[in-house]
C-alpha positions in Angstrom: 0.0 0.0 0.0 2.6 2.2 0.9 4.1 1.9 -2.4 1.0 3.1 -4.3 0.8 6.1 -2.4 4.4 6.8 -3.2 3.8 6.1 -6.6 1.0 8.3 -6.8 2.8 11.1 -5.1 5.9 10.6 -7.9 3.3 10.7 -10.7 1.7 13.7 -9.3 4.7 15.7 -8.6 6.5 17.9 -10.7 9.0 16.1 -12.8 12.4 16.2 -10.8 11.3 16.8 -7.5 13.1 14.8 -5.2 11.2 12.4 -3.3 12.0 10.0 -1.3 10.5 6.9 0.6 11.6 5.8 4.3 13.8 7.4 7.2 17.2 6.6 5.7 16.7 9.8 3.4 16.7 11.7 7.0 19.5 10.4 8.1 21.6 10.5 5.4 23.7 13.6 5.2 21.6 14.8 2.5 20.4 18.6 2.1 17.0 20.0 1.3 15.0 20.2 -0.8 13.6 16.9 -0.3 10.3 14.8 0.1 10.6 11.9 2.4 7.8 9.6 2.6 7.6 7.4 6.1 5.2 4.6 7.1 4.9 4.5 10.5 1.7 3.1 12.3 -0.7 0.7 11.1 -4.0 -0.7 12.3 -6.9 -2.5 11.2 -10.7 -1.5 11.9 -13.7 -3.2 11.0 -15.5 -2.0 7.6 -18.4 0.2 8.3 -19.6 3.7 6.5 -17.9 4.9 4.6 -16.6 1.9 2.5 -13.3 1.7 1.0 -13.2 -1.3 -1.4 -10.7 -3.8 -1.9 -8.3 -3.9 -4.5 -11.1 -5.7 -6.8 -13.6 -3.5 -6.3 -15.2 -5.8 -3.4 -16.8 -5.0 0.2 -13.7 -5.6 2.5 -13.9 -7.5 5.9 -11.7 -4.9 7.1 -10.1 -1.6 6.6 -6.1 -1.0 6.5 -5.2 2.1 8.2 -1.7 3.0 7.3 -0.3 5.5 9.3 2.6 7.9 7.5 4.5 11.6 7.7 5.6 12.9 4.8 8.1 15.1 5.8 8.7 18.2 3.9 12.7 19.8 4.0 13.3 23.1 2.3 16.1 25.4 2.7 14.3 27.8 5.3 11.2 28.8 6.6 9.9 30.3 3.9 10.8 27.5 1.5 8.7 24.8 3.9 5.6 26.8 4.1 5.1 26.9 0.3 5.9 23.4 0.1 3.7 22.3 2.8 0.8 24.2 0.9 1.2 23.1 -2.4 1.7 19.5 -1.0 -1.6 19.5 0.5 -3.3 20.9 -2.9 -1.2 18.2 -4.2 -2.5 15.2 -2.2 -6.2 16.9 -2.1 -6.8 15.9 -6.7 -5.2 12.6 -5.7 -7.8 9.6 -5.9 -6.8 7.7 -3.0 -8.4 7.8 0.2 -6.3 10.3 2.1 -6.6 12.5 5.7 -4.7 14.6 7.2 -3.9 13.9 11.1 -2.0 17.2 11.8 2.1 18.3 11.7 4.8 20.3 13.7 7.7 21.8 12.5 10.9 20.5 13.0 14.7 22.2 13.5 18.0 21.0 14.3 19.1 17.3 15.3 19.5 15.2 12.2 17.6 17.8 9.8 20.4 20.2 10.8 20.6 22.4 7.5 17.1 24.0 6.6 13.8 23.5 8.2 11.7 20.8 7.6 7.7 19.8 8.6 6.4 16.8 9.3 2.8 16.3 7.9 0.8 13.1 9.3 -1.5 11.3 7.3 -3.8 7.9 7.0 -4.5 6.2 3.9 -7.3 3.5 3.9 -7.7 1.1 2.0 -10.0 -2.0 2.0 -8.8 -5.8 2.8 -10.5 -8.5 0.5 -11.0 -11.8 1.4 -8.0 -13.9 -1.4 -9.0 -17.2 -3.2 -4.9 -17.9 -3.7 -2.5 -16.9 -1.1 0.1 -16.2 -4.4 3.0 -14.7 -2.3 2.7 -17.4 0.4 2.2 -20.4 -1.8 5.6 -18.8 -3.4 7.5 -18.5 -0.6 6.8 -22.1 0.3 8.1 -23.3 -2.8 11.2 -21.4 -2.1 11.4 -22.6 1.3 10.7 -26.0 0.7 12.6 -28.6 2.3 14.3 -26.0 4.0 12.9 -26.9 7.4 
């Protein structure tokens, strides 16, 4: 899931802006401007109004709420602020089912040059019941007599 969001982030952004996916483009000694997309907390709630659909268009069994910041790094104050507004038009036209949790500005420690904000977020998404476990049927045939 996370990697369709970041997907449809990239394809929404203009081409060339740097975005990244996971903490190790914070702690890298890297320097702003950047997009870093993090998945942090997860939970799953029971389906109930509204309904996000599964992947095939089906009534779920249970909703996937993934947790994430997307942190936003410009050179300065003024920098951040324009990004965190046209980041939020951004997300707004995307057609996934996005909301916006809150954010806090961060300074210093390992975002030392420039000023960065983090912006929380959930994306839902519906879970489907599978007829084929693909991925586990796979990794059993790779694993097979392993044990």
């Amino acid at each position: 899931m996370i990697r369709v969001l970041y997907q449809a982030l990239r394809d929404s952004l203009p081409p060339g802006t740097p975005l990244y996916l996971g903490t190790e483009a914070l702690d890298q000694n890297g320097v702003p401007p950047r997009l870093v997309l993090v998945p942090e907390q997860e939970r799953f709630t029971p389906p109930g109004p509204p309904f996000y659909l599964d992947a095939d268009g089906d009534r779920p069994f249970a909703v996937r709420e993934v947790g994430f910041s997307l942190y936003l790094w410009g050179a300065g104050w003024d920098e951040t602020e324009a990004m965190l507004h046209e980041a939020l038009s951004l997300a707004r036209a995307l057609p996934l089912p996005l909301s916006w949790e809150g954010g806090e500005w961060i300074e210093g420690g390992q975002l030392a040059l420039g000023v960065a904000y983090r912006l929380r977020g959930v994306y839902r998404v519906g879970v489907g019941m599978r007829a084929r476990y693909g991925t586990l049927e796979a990794i059993a045939q790779q694993c097979a007599g392993l044990m």
